[in-house]
C-alpha positions in Angstrom: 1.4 88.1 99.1 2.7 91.6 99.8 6.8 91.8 101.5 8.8 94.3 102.6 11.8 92.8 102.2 13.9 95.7 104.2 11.2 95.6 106.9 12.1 92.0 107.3 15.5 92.3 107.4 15.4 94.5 110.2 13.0 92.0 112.3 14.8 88.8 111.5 18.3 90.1 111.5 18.1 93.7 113.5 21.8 93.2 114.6 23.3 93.0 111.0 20.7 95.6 109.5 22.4 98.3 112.3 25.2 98.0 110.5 24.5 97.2 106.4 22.1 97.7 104.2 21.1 95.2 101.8 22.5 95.9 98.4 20.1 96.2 95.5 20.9 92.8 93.7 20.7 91.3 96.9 17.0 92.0 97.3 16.0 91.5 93.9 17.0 87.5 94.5 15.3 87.4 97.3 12.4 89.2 95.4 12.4 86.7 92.8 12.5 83.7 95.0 9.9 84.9 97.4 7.6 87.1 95.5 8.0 85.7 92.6 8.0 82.0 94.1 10.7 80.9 91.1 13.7 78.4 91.0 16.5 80.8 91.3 20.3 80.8 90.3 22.5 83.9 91.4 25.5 84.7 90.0 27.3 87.3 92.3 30.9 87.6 93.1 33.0 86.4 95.9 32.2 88.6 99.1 29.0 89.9 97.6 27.2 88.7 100.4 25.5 85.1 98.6 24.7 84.0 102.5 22.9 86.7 103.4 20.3 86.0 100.5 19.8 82.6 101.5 19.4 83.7 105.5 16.9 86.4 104.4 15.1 83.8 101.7 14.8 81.2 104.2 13.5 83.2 107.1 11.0 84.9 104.7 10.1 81.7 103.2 8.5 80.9 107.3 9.6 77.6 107.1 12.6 75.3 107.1 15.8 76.2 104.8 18.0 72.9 103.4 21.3 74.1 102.7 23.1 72.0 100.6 27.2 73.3 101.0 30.7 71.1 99.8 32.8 72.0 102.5 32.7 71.4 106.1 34.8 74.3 107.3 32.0 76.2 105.3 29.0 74.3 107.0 30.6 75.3 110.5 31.4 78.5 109.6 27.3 79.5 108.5 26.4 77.3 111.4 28.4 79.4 114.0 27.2 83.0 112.4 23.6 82.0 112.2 23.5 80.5 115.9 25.3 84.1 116.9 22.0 85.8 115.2 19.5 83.6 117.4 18.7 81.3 114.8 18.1 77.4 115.2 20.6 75.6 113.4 21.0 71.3 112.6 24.2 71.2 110.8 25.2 67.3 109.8 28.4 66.8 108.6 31.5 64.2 109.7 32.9 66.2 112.4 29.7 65.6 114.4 29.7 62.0 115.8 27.3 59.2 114.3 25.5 58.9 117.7 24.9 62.3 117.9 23.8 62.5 114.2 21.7 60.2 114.9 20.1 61.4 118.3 19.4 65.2 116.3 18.0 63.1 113.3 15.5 61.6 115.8 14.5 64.4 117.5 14.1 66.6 115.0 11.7 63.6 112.9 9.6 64.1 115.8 9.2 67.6 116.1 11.3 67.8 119.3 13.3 70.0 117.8 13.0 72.6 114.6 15.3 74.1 112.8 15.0 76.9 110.7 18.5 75.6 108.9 19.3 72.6 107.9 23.0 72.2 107.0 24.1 69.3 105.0 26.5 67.8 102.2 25.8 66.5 99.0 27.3 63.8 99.9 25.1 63.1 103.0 21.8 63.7 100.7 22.8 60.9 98.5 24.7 57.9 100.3 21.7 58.6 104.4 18.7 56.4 103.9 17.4 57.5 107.5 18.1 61.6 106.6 16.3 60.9 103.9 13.4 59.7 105.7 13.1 62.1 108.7 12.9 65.1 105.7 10.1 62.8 104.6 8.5 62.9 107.5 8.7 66.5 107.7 8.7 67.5 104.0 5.6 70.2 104.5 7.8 72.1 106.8 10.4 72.9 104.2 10.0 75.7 102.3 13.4 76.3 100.5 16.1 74.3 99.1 19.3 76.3 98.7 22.2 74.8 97.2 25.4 76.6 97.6 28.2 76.5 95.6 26.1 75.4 92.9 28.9 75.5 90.5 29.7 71.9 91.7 27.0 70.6 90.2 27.9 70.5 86.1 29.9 67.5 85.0 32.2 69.7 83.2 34.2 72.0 86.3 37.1 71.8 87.7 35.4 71.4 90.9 32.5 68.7 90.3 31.3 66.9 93.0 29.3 63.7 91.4 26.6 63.7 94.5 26.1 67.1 93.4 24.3 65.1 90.2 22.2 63.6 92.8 20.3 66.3 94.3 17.2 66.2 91.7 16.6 62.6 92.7 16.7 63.7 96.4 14.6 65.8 96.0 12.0 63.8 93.8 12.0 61.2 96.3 11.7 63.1 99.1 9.0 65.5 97.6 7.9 64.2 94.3 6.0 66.8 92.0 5.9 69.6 94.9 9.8 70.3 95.7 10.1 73.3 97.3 12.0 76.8 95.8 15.4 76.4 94.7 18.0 79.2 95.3 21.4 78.0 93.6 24.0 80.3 94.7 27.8 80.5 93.1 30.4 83.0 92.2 31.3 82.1 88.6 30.0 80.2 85.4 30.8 80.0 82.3 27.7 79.3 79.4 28.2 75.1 79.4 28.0 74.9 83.2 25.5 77.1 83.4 23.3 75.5 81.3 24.0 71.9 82.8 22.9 73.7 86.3 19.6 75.2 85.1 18.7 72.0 83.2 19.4 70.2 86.6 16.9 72.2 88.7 14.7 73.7 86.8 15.6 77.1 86.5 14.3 79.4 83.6 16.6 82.2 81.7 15.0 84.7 83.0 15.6 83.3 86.7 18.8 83.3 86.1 20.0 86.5 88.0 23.7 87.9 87.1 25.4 90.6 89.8 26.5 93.7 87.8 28.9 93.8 90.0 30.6 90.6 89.0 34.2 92.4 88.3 36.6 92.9 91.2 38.6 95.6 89.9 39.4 96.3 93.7 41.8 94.0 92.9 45.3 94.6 90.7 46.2 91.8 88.8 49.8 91.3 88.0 50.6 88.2 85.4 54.6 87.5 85.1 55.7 84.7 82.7 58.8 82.8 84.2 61.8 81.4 82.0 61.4 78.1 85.0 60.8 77.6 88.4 64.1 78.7 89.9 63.1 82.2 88.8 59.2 81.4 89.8 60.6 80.8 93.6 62.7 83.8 93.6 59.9 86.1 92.3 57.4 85.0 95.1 60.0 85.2 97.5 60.6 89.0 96.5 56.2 89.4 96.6 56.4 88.5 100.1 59.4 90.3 101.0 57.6 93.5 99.8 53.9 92.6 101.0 55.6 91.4 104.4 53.6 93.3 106.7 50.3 92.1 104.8 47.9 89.3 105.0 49.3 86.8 102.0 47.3 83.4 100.3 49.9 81.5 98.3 48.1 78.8 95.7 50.7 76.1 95.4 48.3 73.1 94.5 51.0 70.1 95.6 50.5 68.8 98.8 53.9 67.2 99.6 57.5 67.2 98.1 59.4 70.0 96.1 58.3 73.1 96.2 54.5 72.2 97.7 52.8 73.5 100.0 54.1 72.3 103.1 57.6 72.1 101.7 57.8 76.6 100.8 55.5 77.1 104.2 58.7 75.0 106.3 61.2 77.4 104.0 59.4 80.4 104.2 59.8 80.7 108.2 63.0 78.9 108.3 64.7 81.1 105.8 63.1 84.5 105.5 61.3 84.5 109.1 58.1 84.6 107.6 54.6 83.5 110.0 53.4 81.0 107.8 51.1 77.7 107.6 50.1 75.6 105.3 46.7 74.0 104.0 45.2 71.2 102.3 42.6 68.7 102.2 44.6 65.6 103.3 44.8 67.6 106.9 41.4 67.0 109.5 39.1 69.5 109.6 40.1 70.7 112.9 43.9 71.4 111.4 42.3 73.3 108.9 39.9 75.4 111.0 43.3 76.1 113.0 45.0 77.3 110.3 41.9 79.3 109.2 41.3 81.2 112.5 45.1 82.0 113.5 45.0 83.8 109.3 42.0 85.4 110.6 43.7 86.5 114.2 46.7 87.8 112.5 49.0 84.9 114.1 50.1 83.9 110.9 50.0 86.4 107.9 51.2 83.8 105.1 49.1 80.6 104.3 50.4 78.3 101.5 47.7 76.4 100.5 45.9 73.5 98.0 42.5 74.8 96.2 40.9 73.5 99.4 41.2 76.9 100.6 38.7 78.4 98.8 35.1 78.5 99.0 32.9 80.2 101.6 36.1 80.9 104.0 35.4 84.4 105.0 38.7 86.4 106.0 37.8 90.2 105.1 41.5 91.5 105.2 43.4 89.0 102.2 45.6 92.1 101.0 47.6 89.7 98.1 47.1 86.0 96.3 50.1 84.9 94.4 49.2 81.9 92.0 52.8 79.6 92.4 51.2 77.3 89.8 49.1 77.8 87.0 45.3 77.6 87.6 43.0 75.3 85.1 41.1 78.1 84.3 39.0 81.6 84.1 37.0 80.6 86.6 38.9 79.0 88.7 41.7 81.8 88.6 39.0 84.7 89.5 37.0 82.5 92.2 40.6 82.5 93.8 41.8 86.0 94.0 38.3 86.8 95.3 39.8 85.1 98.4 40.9 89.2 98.6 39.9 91.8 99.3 36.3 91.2 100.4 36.3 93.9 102.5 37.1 96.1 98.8 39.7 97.7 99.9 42.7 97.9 97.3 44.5 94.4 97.2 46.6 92.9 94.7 47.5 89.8 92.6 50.4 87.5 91.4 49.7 85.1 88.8 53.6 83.3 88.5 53.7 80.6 85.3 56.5 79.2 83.2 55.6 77.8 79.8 56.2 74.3 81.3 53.4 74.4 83.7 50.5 74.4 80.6 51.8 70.9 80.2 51.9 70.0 83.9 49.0 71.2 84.0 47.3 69.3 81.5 49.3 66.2 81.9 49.2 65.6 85.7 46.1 67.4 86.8 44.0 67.0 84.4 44.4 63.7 83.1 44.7 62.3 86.3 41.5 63.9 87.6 40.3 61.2 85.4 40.4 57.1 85.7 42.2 55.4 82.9 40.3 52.1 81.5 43.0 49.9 83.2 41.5 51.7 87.2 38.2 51.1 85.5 38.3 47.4 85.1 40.2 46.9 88.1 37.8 48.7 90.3 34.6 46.8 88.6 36.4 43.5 89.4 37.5 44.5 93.1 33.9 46.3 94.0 31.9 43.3 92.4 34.1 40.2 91.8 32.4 39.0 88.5 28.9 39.2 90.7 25.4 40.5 89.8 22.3 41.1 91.7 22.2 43.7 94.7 25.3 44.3 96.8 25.9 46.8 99.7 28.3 49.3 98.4 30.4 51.6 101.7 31.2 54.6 98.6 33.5 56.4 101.3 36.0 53.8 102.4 37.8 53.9 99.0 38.7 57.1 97.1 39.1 54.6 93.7 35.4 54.0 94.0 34.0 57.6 94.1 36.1 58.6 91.0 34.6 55.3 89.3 31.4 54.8 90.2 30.1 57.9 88.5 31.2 55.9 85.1 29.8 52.6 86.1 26.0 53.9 87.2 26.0 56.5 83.6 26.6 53.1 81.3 23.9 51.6 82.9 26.7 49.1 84.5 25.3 49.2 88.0 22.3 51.5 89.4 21.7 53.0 92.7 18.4 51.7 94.1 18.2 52.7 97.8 20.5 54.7 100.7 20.8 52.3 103.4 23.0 49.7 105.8 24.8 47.0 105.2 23.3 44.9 107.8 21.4 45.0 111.7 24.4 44.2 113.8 24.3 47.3 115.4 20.8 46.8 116.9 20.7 46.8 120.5 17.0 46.8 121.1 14.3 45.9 119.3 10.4 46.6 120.5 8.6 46.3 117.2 7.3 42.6 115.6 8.3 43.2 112.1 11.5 44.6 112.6 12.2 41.2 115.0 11.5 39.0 111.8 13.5 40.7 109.8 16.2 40.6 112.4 15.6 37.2 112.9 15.3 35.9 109.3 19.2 35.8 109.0 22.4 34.6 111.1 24.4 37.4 109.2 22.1 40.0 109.9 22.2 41.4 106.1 19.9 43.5 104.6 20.4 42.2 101.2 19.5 38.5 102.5 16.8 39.7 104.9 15.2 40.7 101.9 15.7 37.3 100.2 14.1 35.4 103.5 11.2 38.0 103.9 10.3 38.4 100.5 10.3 42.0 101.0 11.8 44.9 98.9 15.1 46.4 100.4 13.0 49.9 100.1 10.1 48.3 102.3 12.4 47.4 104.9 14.6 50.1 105.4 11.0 52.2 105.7 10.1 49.9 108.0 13.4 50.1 109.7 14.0 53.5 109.6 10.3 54.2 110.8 11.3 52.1 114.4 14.4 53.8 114.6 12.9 57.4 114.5 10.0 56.3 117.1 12.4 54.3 119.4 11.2 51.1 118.6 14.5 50.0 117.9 17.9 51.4 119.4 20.8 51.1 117.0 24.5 52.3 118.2 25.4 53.9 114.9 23.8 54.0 111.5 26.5 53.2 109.2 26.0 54.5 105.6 26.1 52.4 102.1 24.7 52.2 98.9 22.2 49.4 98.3 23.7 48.8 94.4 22.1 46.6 91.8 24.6 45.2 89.5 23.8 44.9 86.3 26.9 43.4 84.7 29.3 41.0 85.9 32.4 42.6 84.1 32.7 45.9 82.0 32.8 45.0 78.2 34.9 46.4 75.7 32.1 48.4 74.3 31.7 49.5 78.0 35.1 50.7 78.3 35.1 52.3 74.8 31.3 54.5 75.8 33.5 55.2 79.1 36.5 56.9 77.6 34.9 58.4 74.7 33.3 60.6 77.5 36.0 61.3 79.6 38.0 62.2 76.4 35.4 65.0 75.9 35.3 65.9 79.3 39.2 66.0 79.0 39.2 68.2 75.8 36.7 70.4 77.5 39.0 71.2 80.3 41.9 71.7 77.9 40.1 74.0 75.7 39.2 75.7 79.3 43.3 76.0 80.1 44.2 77.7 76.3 41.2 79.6 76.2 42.8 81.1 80.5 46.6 81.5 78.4 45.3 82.8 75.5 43.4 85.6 77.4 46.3 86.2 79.6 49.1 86.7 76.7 46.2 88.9 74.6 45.7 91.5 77.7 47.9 94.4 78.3 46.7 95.9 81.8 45.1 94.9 85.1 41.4 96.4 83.9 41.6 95.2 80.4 42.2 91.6 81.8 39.1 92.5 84.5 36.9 93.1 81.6 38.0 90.7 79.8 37.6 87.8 82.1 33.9 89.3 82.9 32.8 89.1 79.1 33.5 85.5 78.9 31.6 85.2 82.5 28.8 87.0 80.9 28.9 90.2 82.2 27.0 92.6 79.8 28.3 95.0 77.9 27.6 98.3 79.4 28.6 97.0 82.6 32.3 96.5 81.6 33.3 99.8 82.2 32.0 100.0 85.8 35.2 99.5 87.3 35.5 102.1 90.2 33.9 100.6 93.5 31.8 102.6 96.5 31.2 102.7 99.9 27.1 101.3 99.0 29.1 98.2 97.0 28.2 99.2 93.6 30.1 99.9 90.7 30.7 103.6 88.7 32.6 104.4 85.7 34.6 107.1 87.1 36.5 108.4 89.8 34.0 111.7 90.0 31.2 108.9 90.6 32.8 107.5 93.2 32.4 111.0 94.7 29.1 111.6 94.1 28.2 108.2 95.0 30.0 107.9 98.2 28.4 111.9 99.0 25.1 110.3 98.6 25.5 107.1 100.9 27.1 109.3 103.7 24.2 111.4 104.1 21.9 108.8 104.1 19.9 109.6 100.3 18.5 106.5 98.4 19.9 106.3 94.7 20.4 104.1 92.4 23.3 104.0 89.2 22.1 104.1 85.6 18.8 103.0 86.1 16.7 102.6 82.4 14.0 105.7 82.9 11.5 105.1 80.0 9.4 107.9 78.3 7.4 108.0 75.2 10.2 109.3 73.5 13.0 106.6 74.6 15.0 105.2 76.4 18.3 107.1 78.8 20.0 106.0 81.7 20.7 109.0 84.2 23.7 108.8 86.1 21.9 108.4 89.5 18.4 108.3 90.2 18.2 109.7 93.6 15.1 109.5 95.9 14.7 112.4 98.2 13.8 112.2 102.1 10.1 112.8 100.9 9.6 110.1 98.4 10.5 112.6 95.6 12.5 111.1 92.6 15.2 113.4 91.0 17.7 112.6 87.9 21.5 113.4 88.6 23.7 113.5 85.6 27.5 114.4 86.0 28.6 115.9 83.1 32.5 115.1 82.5 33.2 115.0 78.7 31.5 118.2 77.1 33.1 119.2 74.3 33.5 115.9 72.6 31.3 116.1 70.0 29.2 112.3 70.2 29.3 113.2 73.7 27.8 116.4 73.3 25.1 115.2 70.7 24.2 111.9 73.2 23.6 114.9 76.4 21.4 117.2 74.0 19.1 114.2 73.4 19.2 112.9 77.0 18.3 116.6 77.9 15.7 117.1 74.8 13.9 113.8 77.2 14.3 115.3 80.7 12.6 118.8 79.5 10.1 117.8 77.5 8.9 114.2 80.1 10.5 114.8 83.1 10.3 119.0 83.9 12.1 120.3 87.3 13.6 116.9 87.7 17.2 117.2 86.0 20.0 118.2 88.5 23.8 118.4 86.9 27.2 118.7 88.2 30.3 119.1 86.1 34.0 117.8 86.3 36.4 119.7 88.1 38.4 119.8 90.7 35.5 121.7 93.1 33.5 118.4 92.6 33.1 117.3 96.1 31.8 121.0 96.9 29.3 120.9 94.3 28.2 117.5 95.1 27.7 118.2 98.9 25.7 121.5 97.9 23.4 119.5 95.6 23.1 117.1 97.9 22.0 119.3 100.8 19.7 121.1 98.1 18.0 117.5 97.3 17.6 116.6 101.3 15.2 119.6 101.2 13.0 118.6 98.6 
């Protein structure tokens, strides 16, 4: 099948494609996952316009889009902006009520309504027998699965979500052999994580698509080592003194006491007068989405906040992030100051550390991401009190049991055999014979023992169940979510316990490595650029892409400052070109500067000449220009450093709209 991906753009989204084009990496994607029909993962940086892919893909695709997203101030936030561009959105998250969940789960199991986005967690996928069966039901309308964030998937980040490792088995069960595409969308990885993802879902090398454009060199990087924290607190106090009148994200990481978040937000506008709030996870969602939209009004210019500010909140205007404690690593530490400057204007960053924090760090975040054996036992004993057999397991009530339960299901300790409820209390009409015997066969109402009386399989019922539910055969209050567990051991052995921490120890060592590899690169960098590049090698960045440092108005990357001329020239008046595109003749390979593409389909070679008289430089232009005489006559144009550049560009320029 034929697309026009640009003549799409501008039927399903007219209002945006007024205003922006889509950038070339951005249509490539979409390319590869529609044209191609390929499990994708996209690498692009913060601001680089991920969502917009995904919108495109999944109207393109012409059916419905699953997008699978952490965060619900993120889910909101791509709900509200799609419904404002006319499209029909199901977004299922914990601010919406359970009845209400369950009223749009109906209706939209029997066609009554149809979204062309489906917004969900990964949390939701794994732990909601009865979402699970109205995709079921409607699994030959969905076309694409995106899963954003993707980065959340490998067992190794900072920021893994378990439920995350649950996706491929959602996806098997729901659609077996015949799952739908796969975009996977994120802003960085490093090689372990990467490969963990693409083993997860499928994704071949050469679907594996890496932005260019991954550096943010928009942004100036500032790293200042502290003698302690006195002189930590007195250097961010002068940063916001001096960046007063600017939009300010302080990382603090500390929710509560000395010198957290909420405790320098209260000092900041009791002491220096400062508009500040602060923002964590352990506030509701509509605190946070408060906080968020009076930083994006300009009521507040200063927000101190916990990591949970972070991905897929879209404020354009962040002028400065000041790191007030350490991040864990690279990635981490680049995901965060791409909280700035997504509009690419100039914006700068603090990065304040004290040889103390490495061990804080290490000590207090990282090991206590973790459970110690003693949490381990004590968990297995609470959850399953020296049982076995099947048990109905509420994950959410108890934060002990998600960081556990991981460990418990990978040593083969207990397994996850069905998404369902605990029990049929909250039945209040039943219309349908089976369902009645089931409801009848026990005083408790349990699912577990309904099972035992009926001699059917929990999976038969809750089809069965879930089936009268979605065709109001039954009317059920709430459904309340669990995990239907089989337990496979009464306690956890020592040899248990021993498998357990042998892995979190690598996990641990991972993560450490991760935190000296971060100081080692910030102590062995001199300048903001050099720590740029540096950061975007290990990200995987190629080579010749390092030195593209110098944004433009199109959102692409040049390697110097005349470029950005030339390049911004050619956007204003309106000429197609693209920057160091491979052009292959039978007698090699060169990379023009700019390949433009006149108003009449005609394709000319621009090549800025800024260095002659070097001598490699000279003999590298001789042999580019021994290729464009002899393959590509009359279609070399030059221009050459000076200071009457922007005349000699705008001439050219005028020259080429002719042709």
């Amino acid at each position: 099948m034929c697309y026009d991906i640009d003549e799409s753009y501008r039927k399903f989204f007219p209002s945006i494609a007024d205003k922006f084009d889509l950038k070339p990496f951005q249509k490539k994607v979409i390319e590869n996952i529609i044209g191609n029909n390929k499990n994708t993962l996209c690498i692009m940086p913060t601001g680089g316009g991920k969502s917009l892919i995904y919108y495109m893909a999944g109207m393109m695709s012409g059916g419905i889009t699953i997008v699978i997203s952490p965060l619900i101030a993120l889910i909101c936030e791509q709900e509200q902006k799609l419904k404002e561009l006319g499209k029909e959105v199901l977004a299922l998250h914990s601010g919406v009520s359970p009845e209400k969940q369950l009223k749009l789960l109906k209706s939209f199991a029997v066609k009554e309504i149809n979204p062309q986005f489906i917004f969900v967690s990964p949390e939701k996928l794994a732990t909601d027998g009865f979402f699970e069966y109205c995709i079921k039901l409607r699994k030959d309308d969905i076309k694409l699965i995106t899963i954003d964030e993707v980065h959340c998937v490998s067992q190794w980040g900072l920021h893994f979500r378990p439920f995350y490792k649950e996706i491929p088995n959602f996806l098997s069960a729901v659609f077996g052999n015949q799952t739908p595409n796969i975009l996977a969308l994120t802003a960085t990885l490093n090689p372990k994580e990467l490969a963990d993802i693409a083993s997860d879902f499928n994704i071949q090398t050469e679907n594996i698509l890496k932005d260019s454009v991954l550096m943010r060199s928009e942004i100036t990087m500032n790293v200042i080592k502290c003698v302690d924290e006195n002189e930590k607190e007195n250097r961010l106090w002068e940063f916001l003194k001096i960046h007063n009148d600017e939009k300010v994200l302080v990382y603090v990481y500390r929710i509560k006491g000395n010198r957290s978040v909420e405790e320098l937000s209260e000092k900041a506008n009791r002491k220096f007068s400062l508009r500040s709030k602060y923002f964590h996870g352990e506030m509701s969602a509509k605190e946070r989405q408060e906080v968020i939209e009076k930083f994006r009004k300009n009521e507040i210019n200063v927000v101190f906040a916990t990591n949970a500010f972070g991905m897929g909140i879209d404020i354009s205007d962040i002028r400065v992030v000041i790191h007030f404690w350490l991040p864990e690593s690279i990635e981490q530490f680049y995901q965060e100051i791409g909280r700035a400057a997504r509009d690419k204007k100039q914006a700068n960053a603090y990065l304040l550390f004290s040889e103390k924090n490495i061990s804080v760090r290490k000590e207090f975040f990282i090991d206590k991401s973790f459970p110690s054996n003693a949490m381990l036992s004590e968990v297995y004993t609470k959850l399953f009190n020296s049982e076995t057999g099947f048990k109905a397991l509420p994950y959410f009530e108890d934060e002990d049991t998600a960081k556990c339960l991981q460990y418990f299901v990978a040593q083969g300790a207990v397994k996850i055999i069905a998404k369902g409820v605990s029990n049929f209390r909250n039945v209040t009409r039943i219309a349908d014979q089976d369902i009645q015997k089931i409801y009848d066969s026990t005083k408790t109402k349990s699912l577990i023992v309904s099972s035992k009386k009926t001699d059917m399989s929990i999976e038969m019922i809750l089809n069965k169940f879930y089936s009268a539910v979605a065709n109001n055969r039954v009317d059920i209050a709430k459904l309340d979510k669990c995990l239907i567990v089989d337990i496979k051991k009464s306690k956890l052995n020592e040899d248990d316990l021993k498998a357990i921490k042998k892995a979190i120890e690598q996990k641990k060592e991972y993560r450490y490595g991760l935190l000296d590899f971060f100081i080692y690169t910030l102590a062995n960098t001199q300048s903001s650029i050099e720590l740029h590049q540096e950061i975007c090698r290990y990200l995987g960045v190629d080579k010749d892409s390092l030195g593209r440092i110098y944004p433009t108005a199109k959102g692409d990357y040049v390697r110097s400052k005349s470029e950005v001329i030339i390049a911004n020239l050619l956007h204003a008046y309106s000429l197609e070109y693209e920057y160091e595109k491979e052009l292959l003749s039978p007698d090699g390979k060169i990379r023009p500067d700019f390949t433009v593409k006149t108003p009449s389909g005609k394709l000319f070679y621009w090549e800025h000449l800024g260095m002659l008289g070097s001598e490699e430089y000279d003999d590298k232009w001789l042999y580019k220009k021994k290729i464009y005489d002899k393959c590509f006559p009359g279609q070399l144009k030059t221009t050459y450093e000076g200071i009457t550049i922007n005349d000699s560009a705008i001439s050219l320029i005028k020259e080429l709209k002719l042709l």
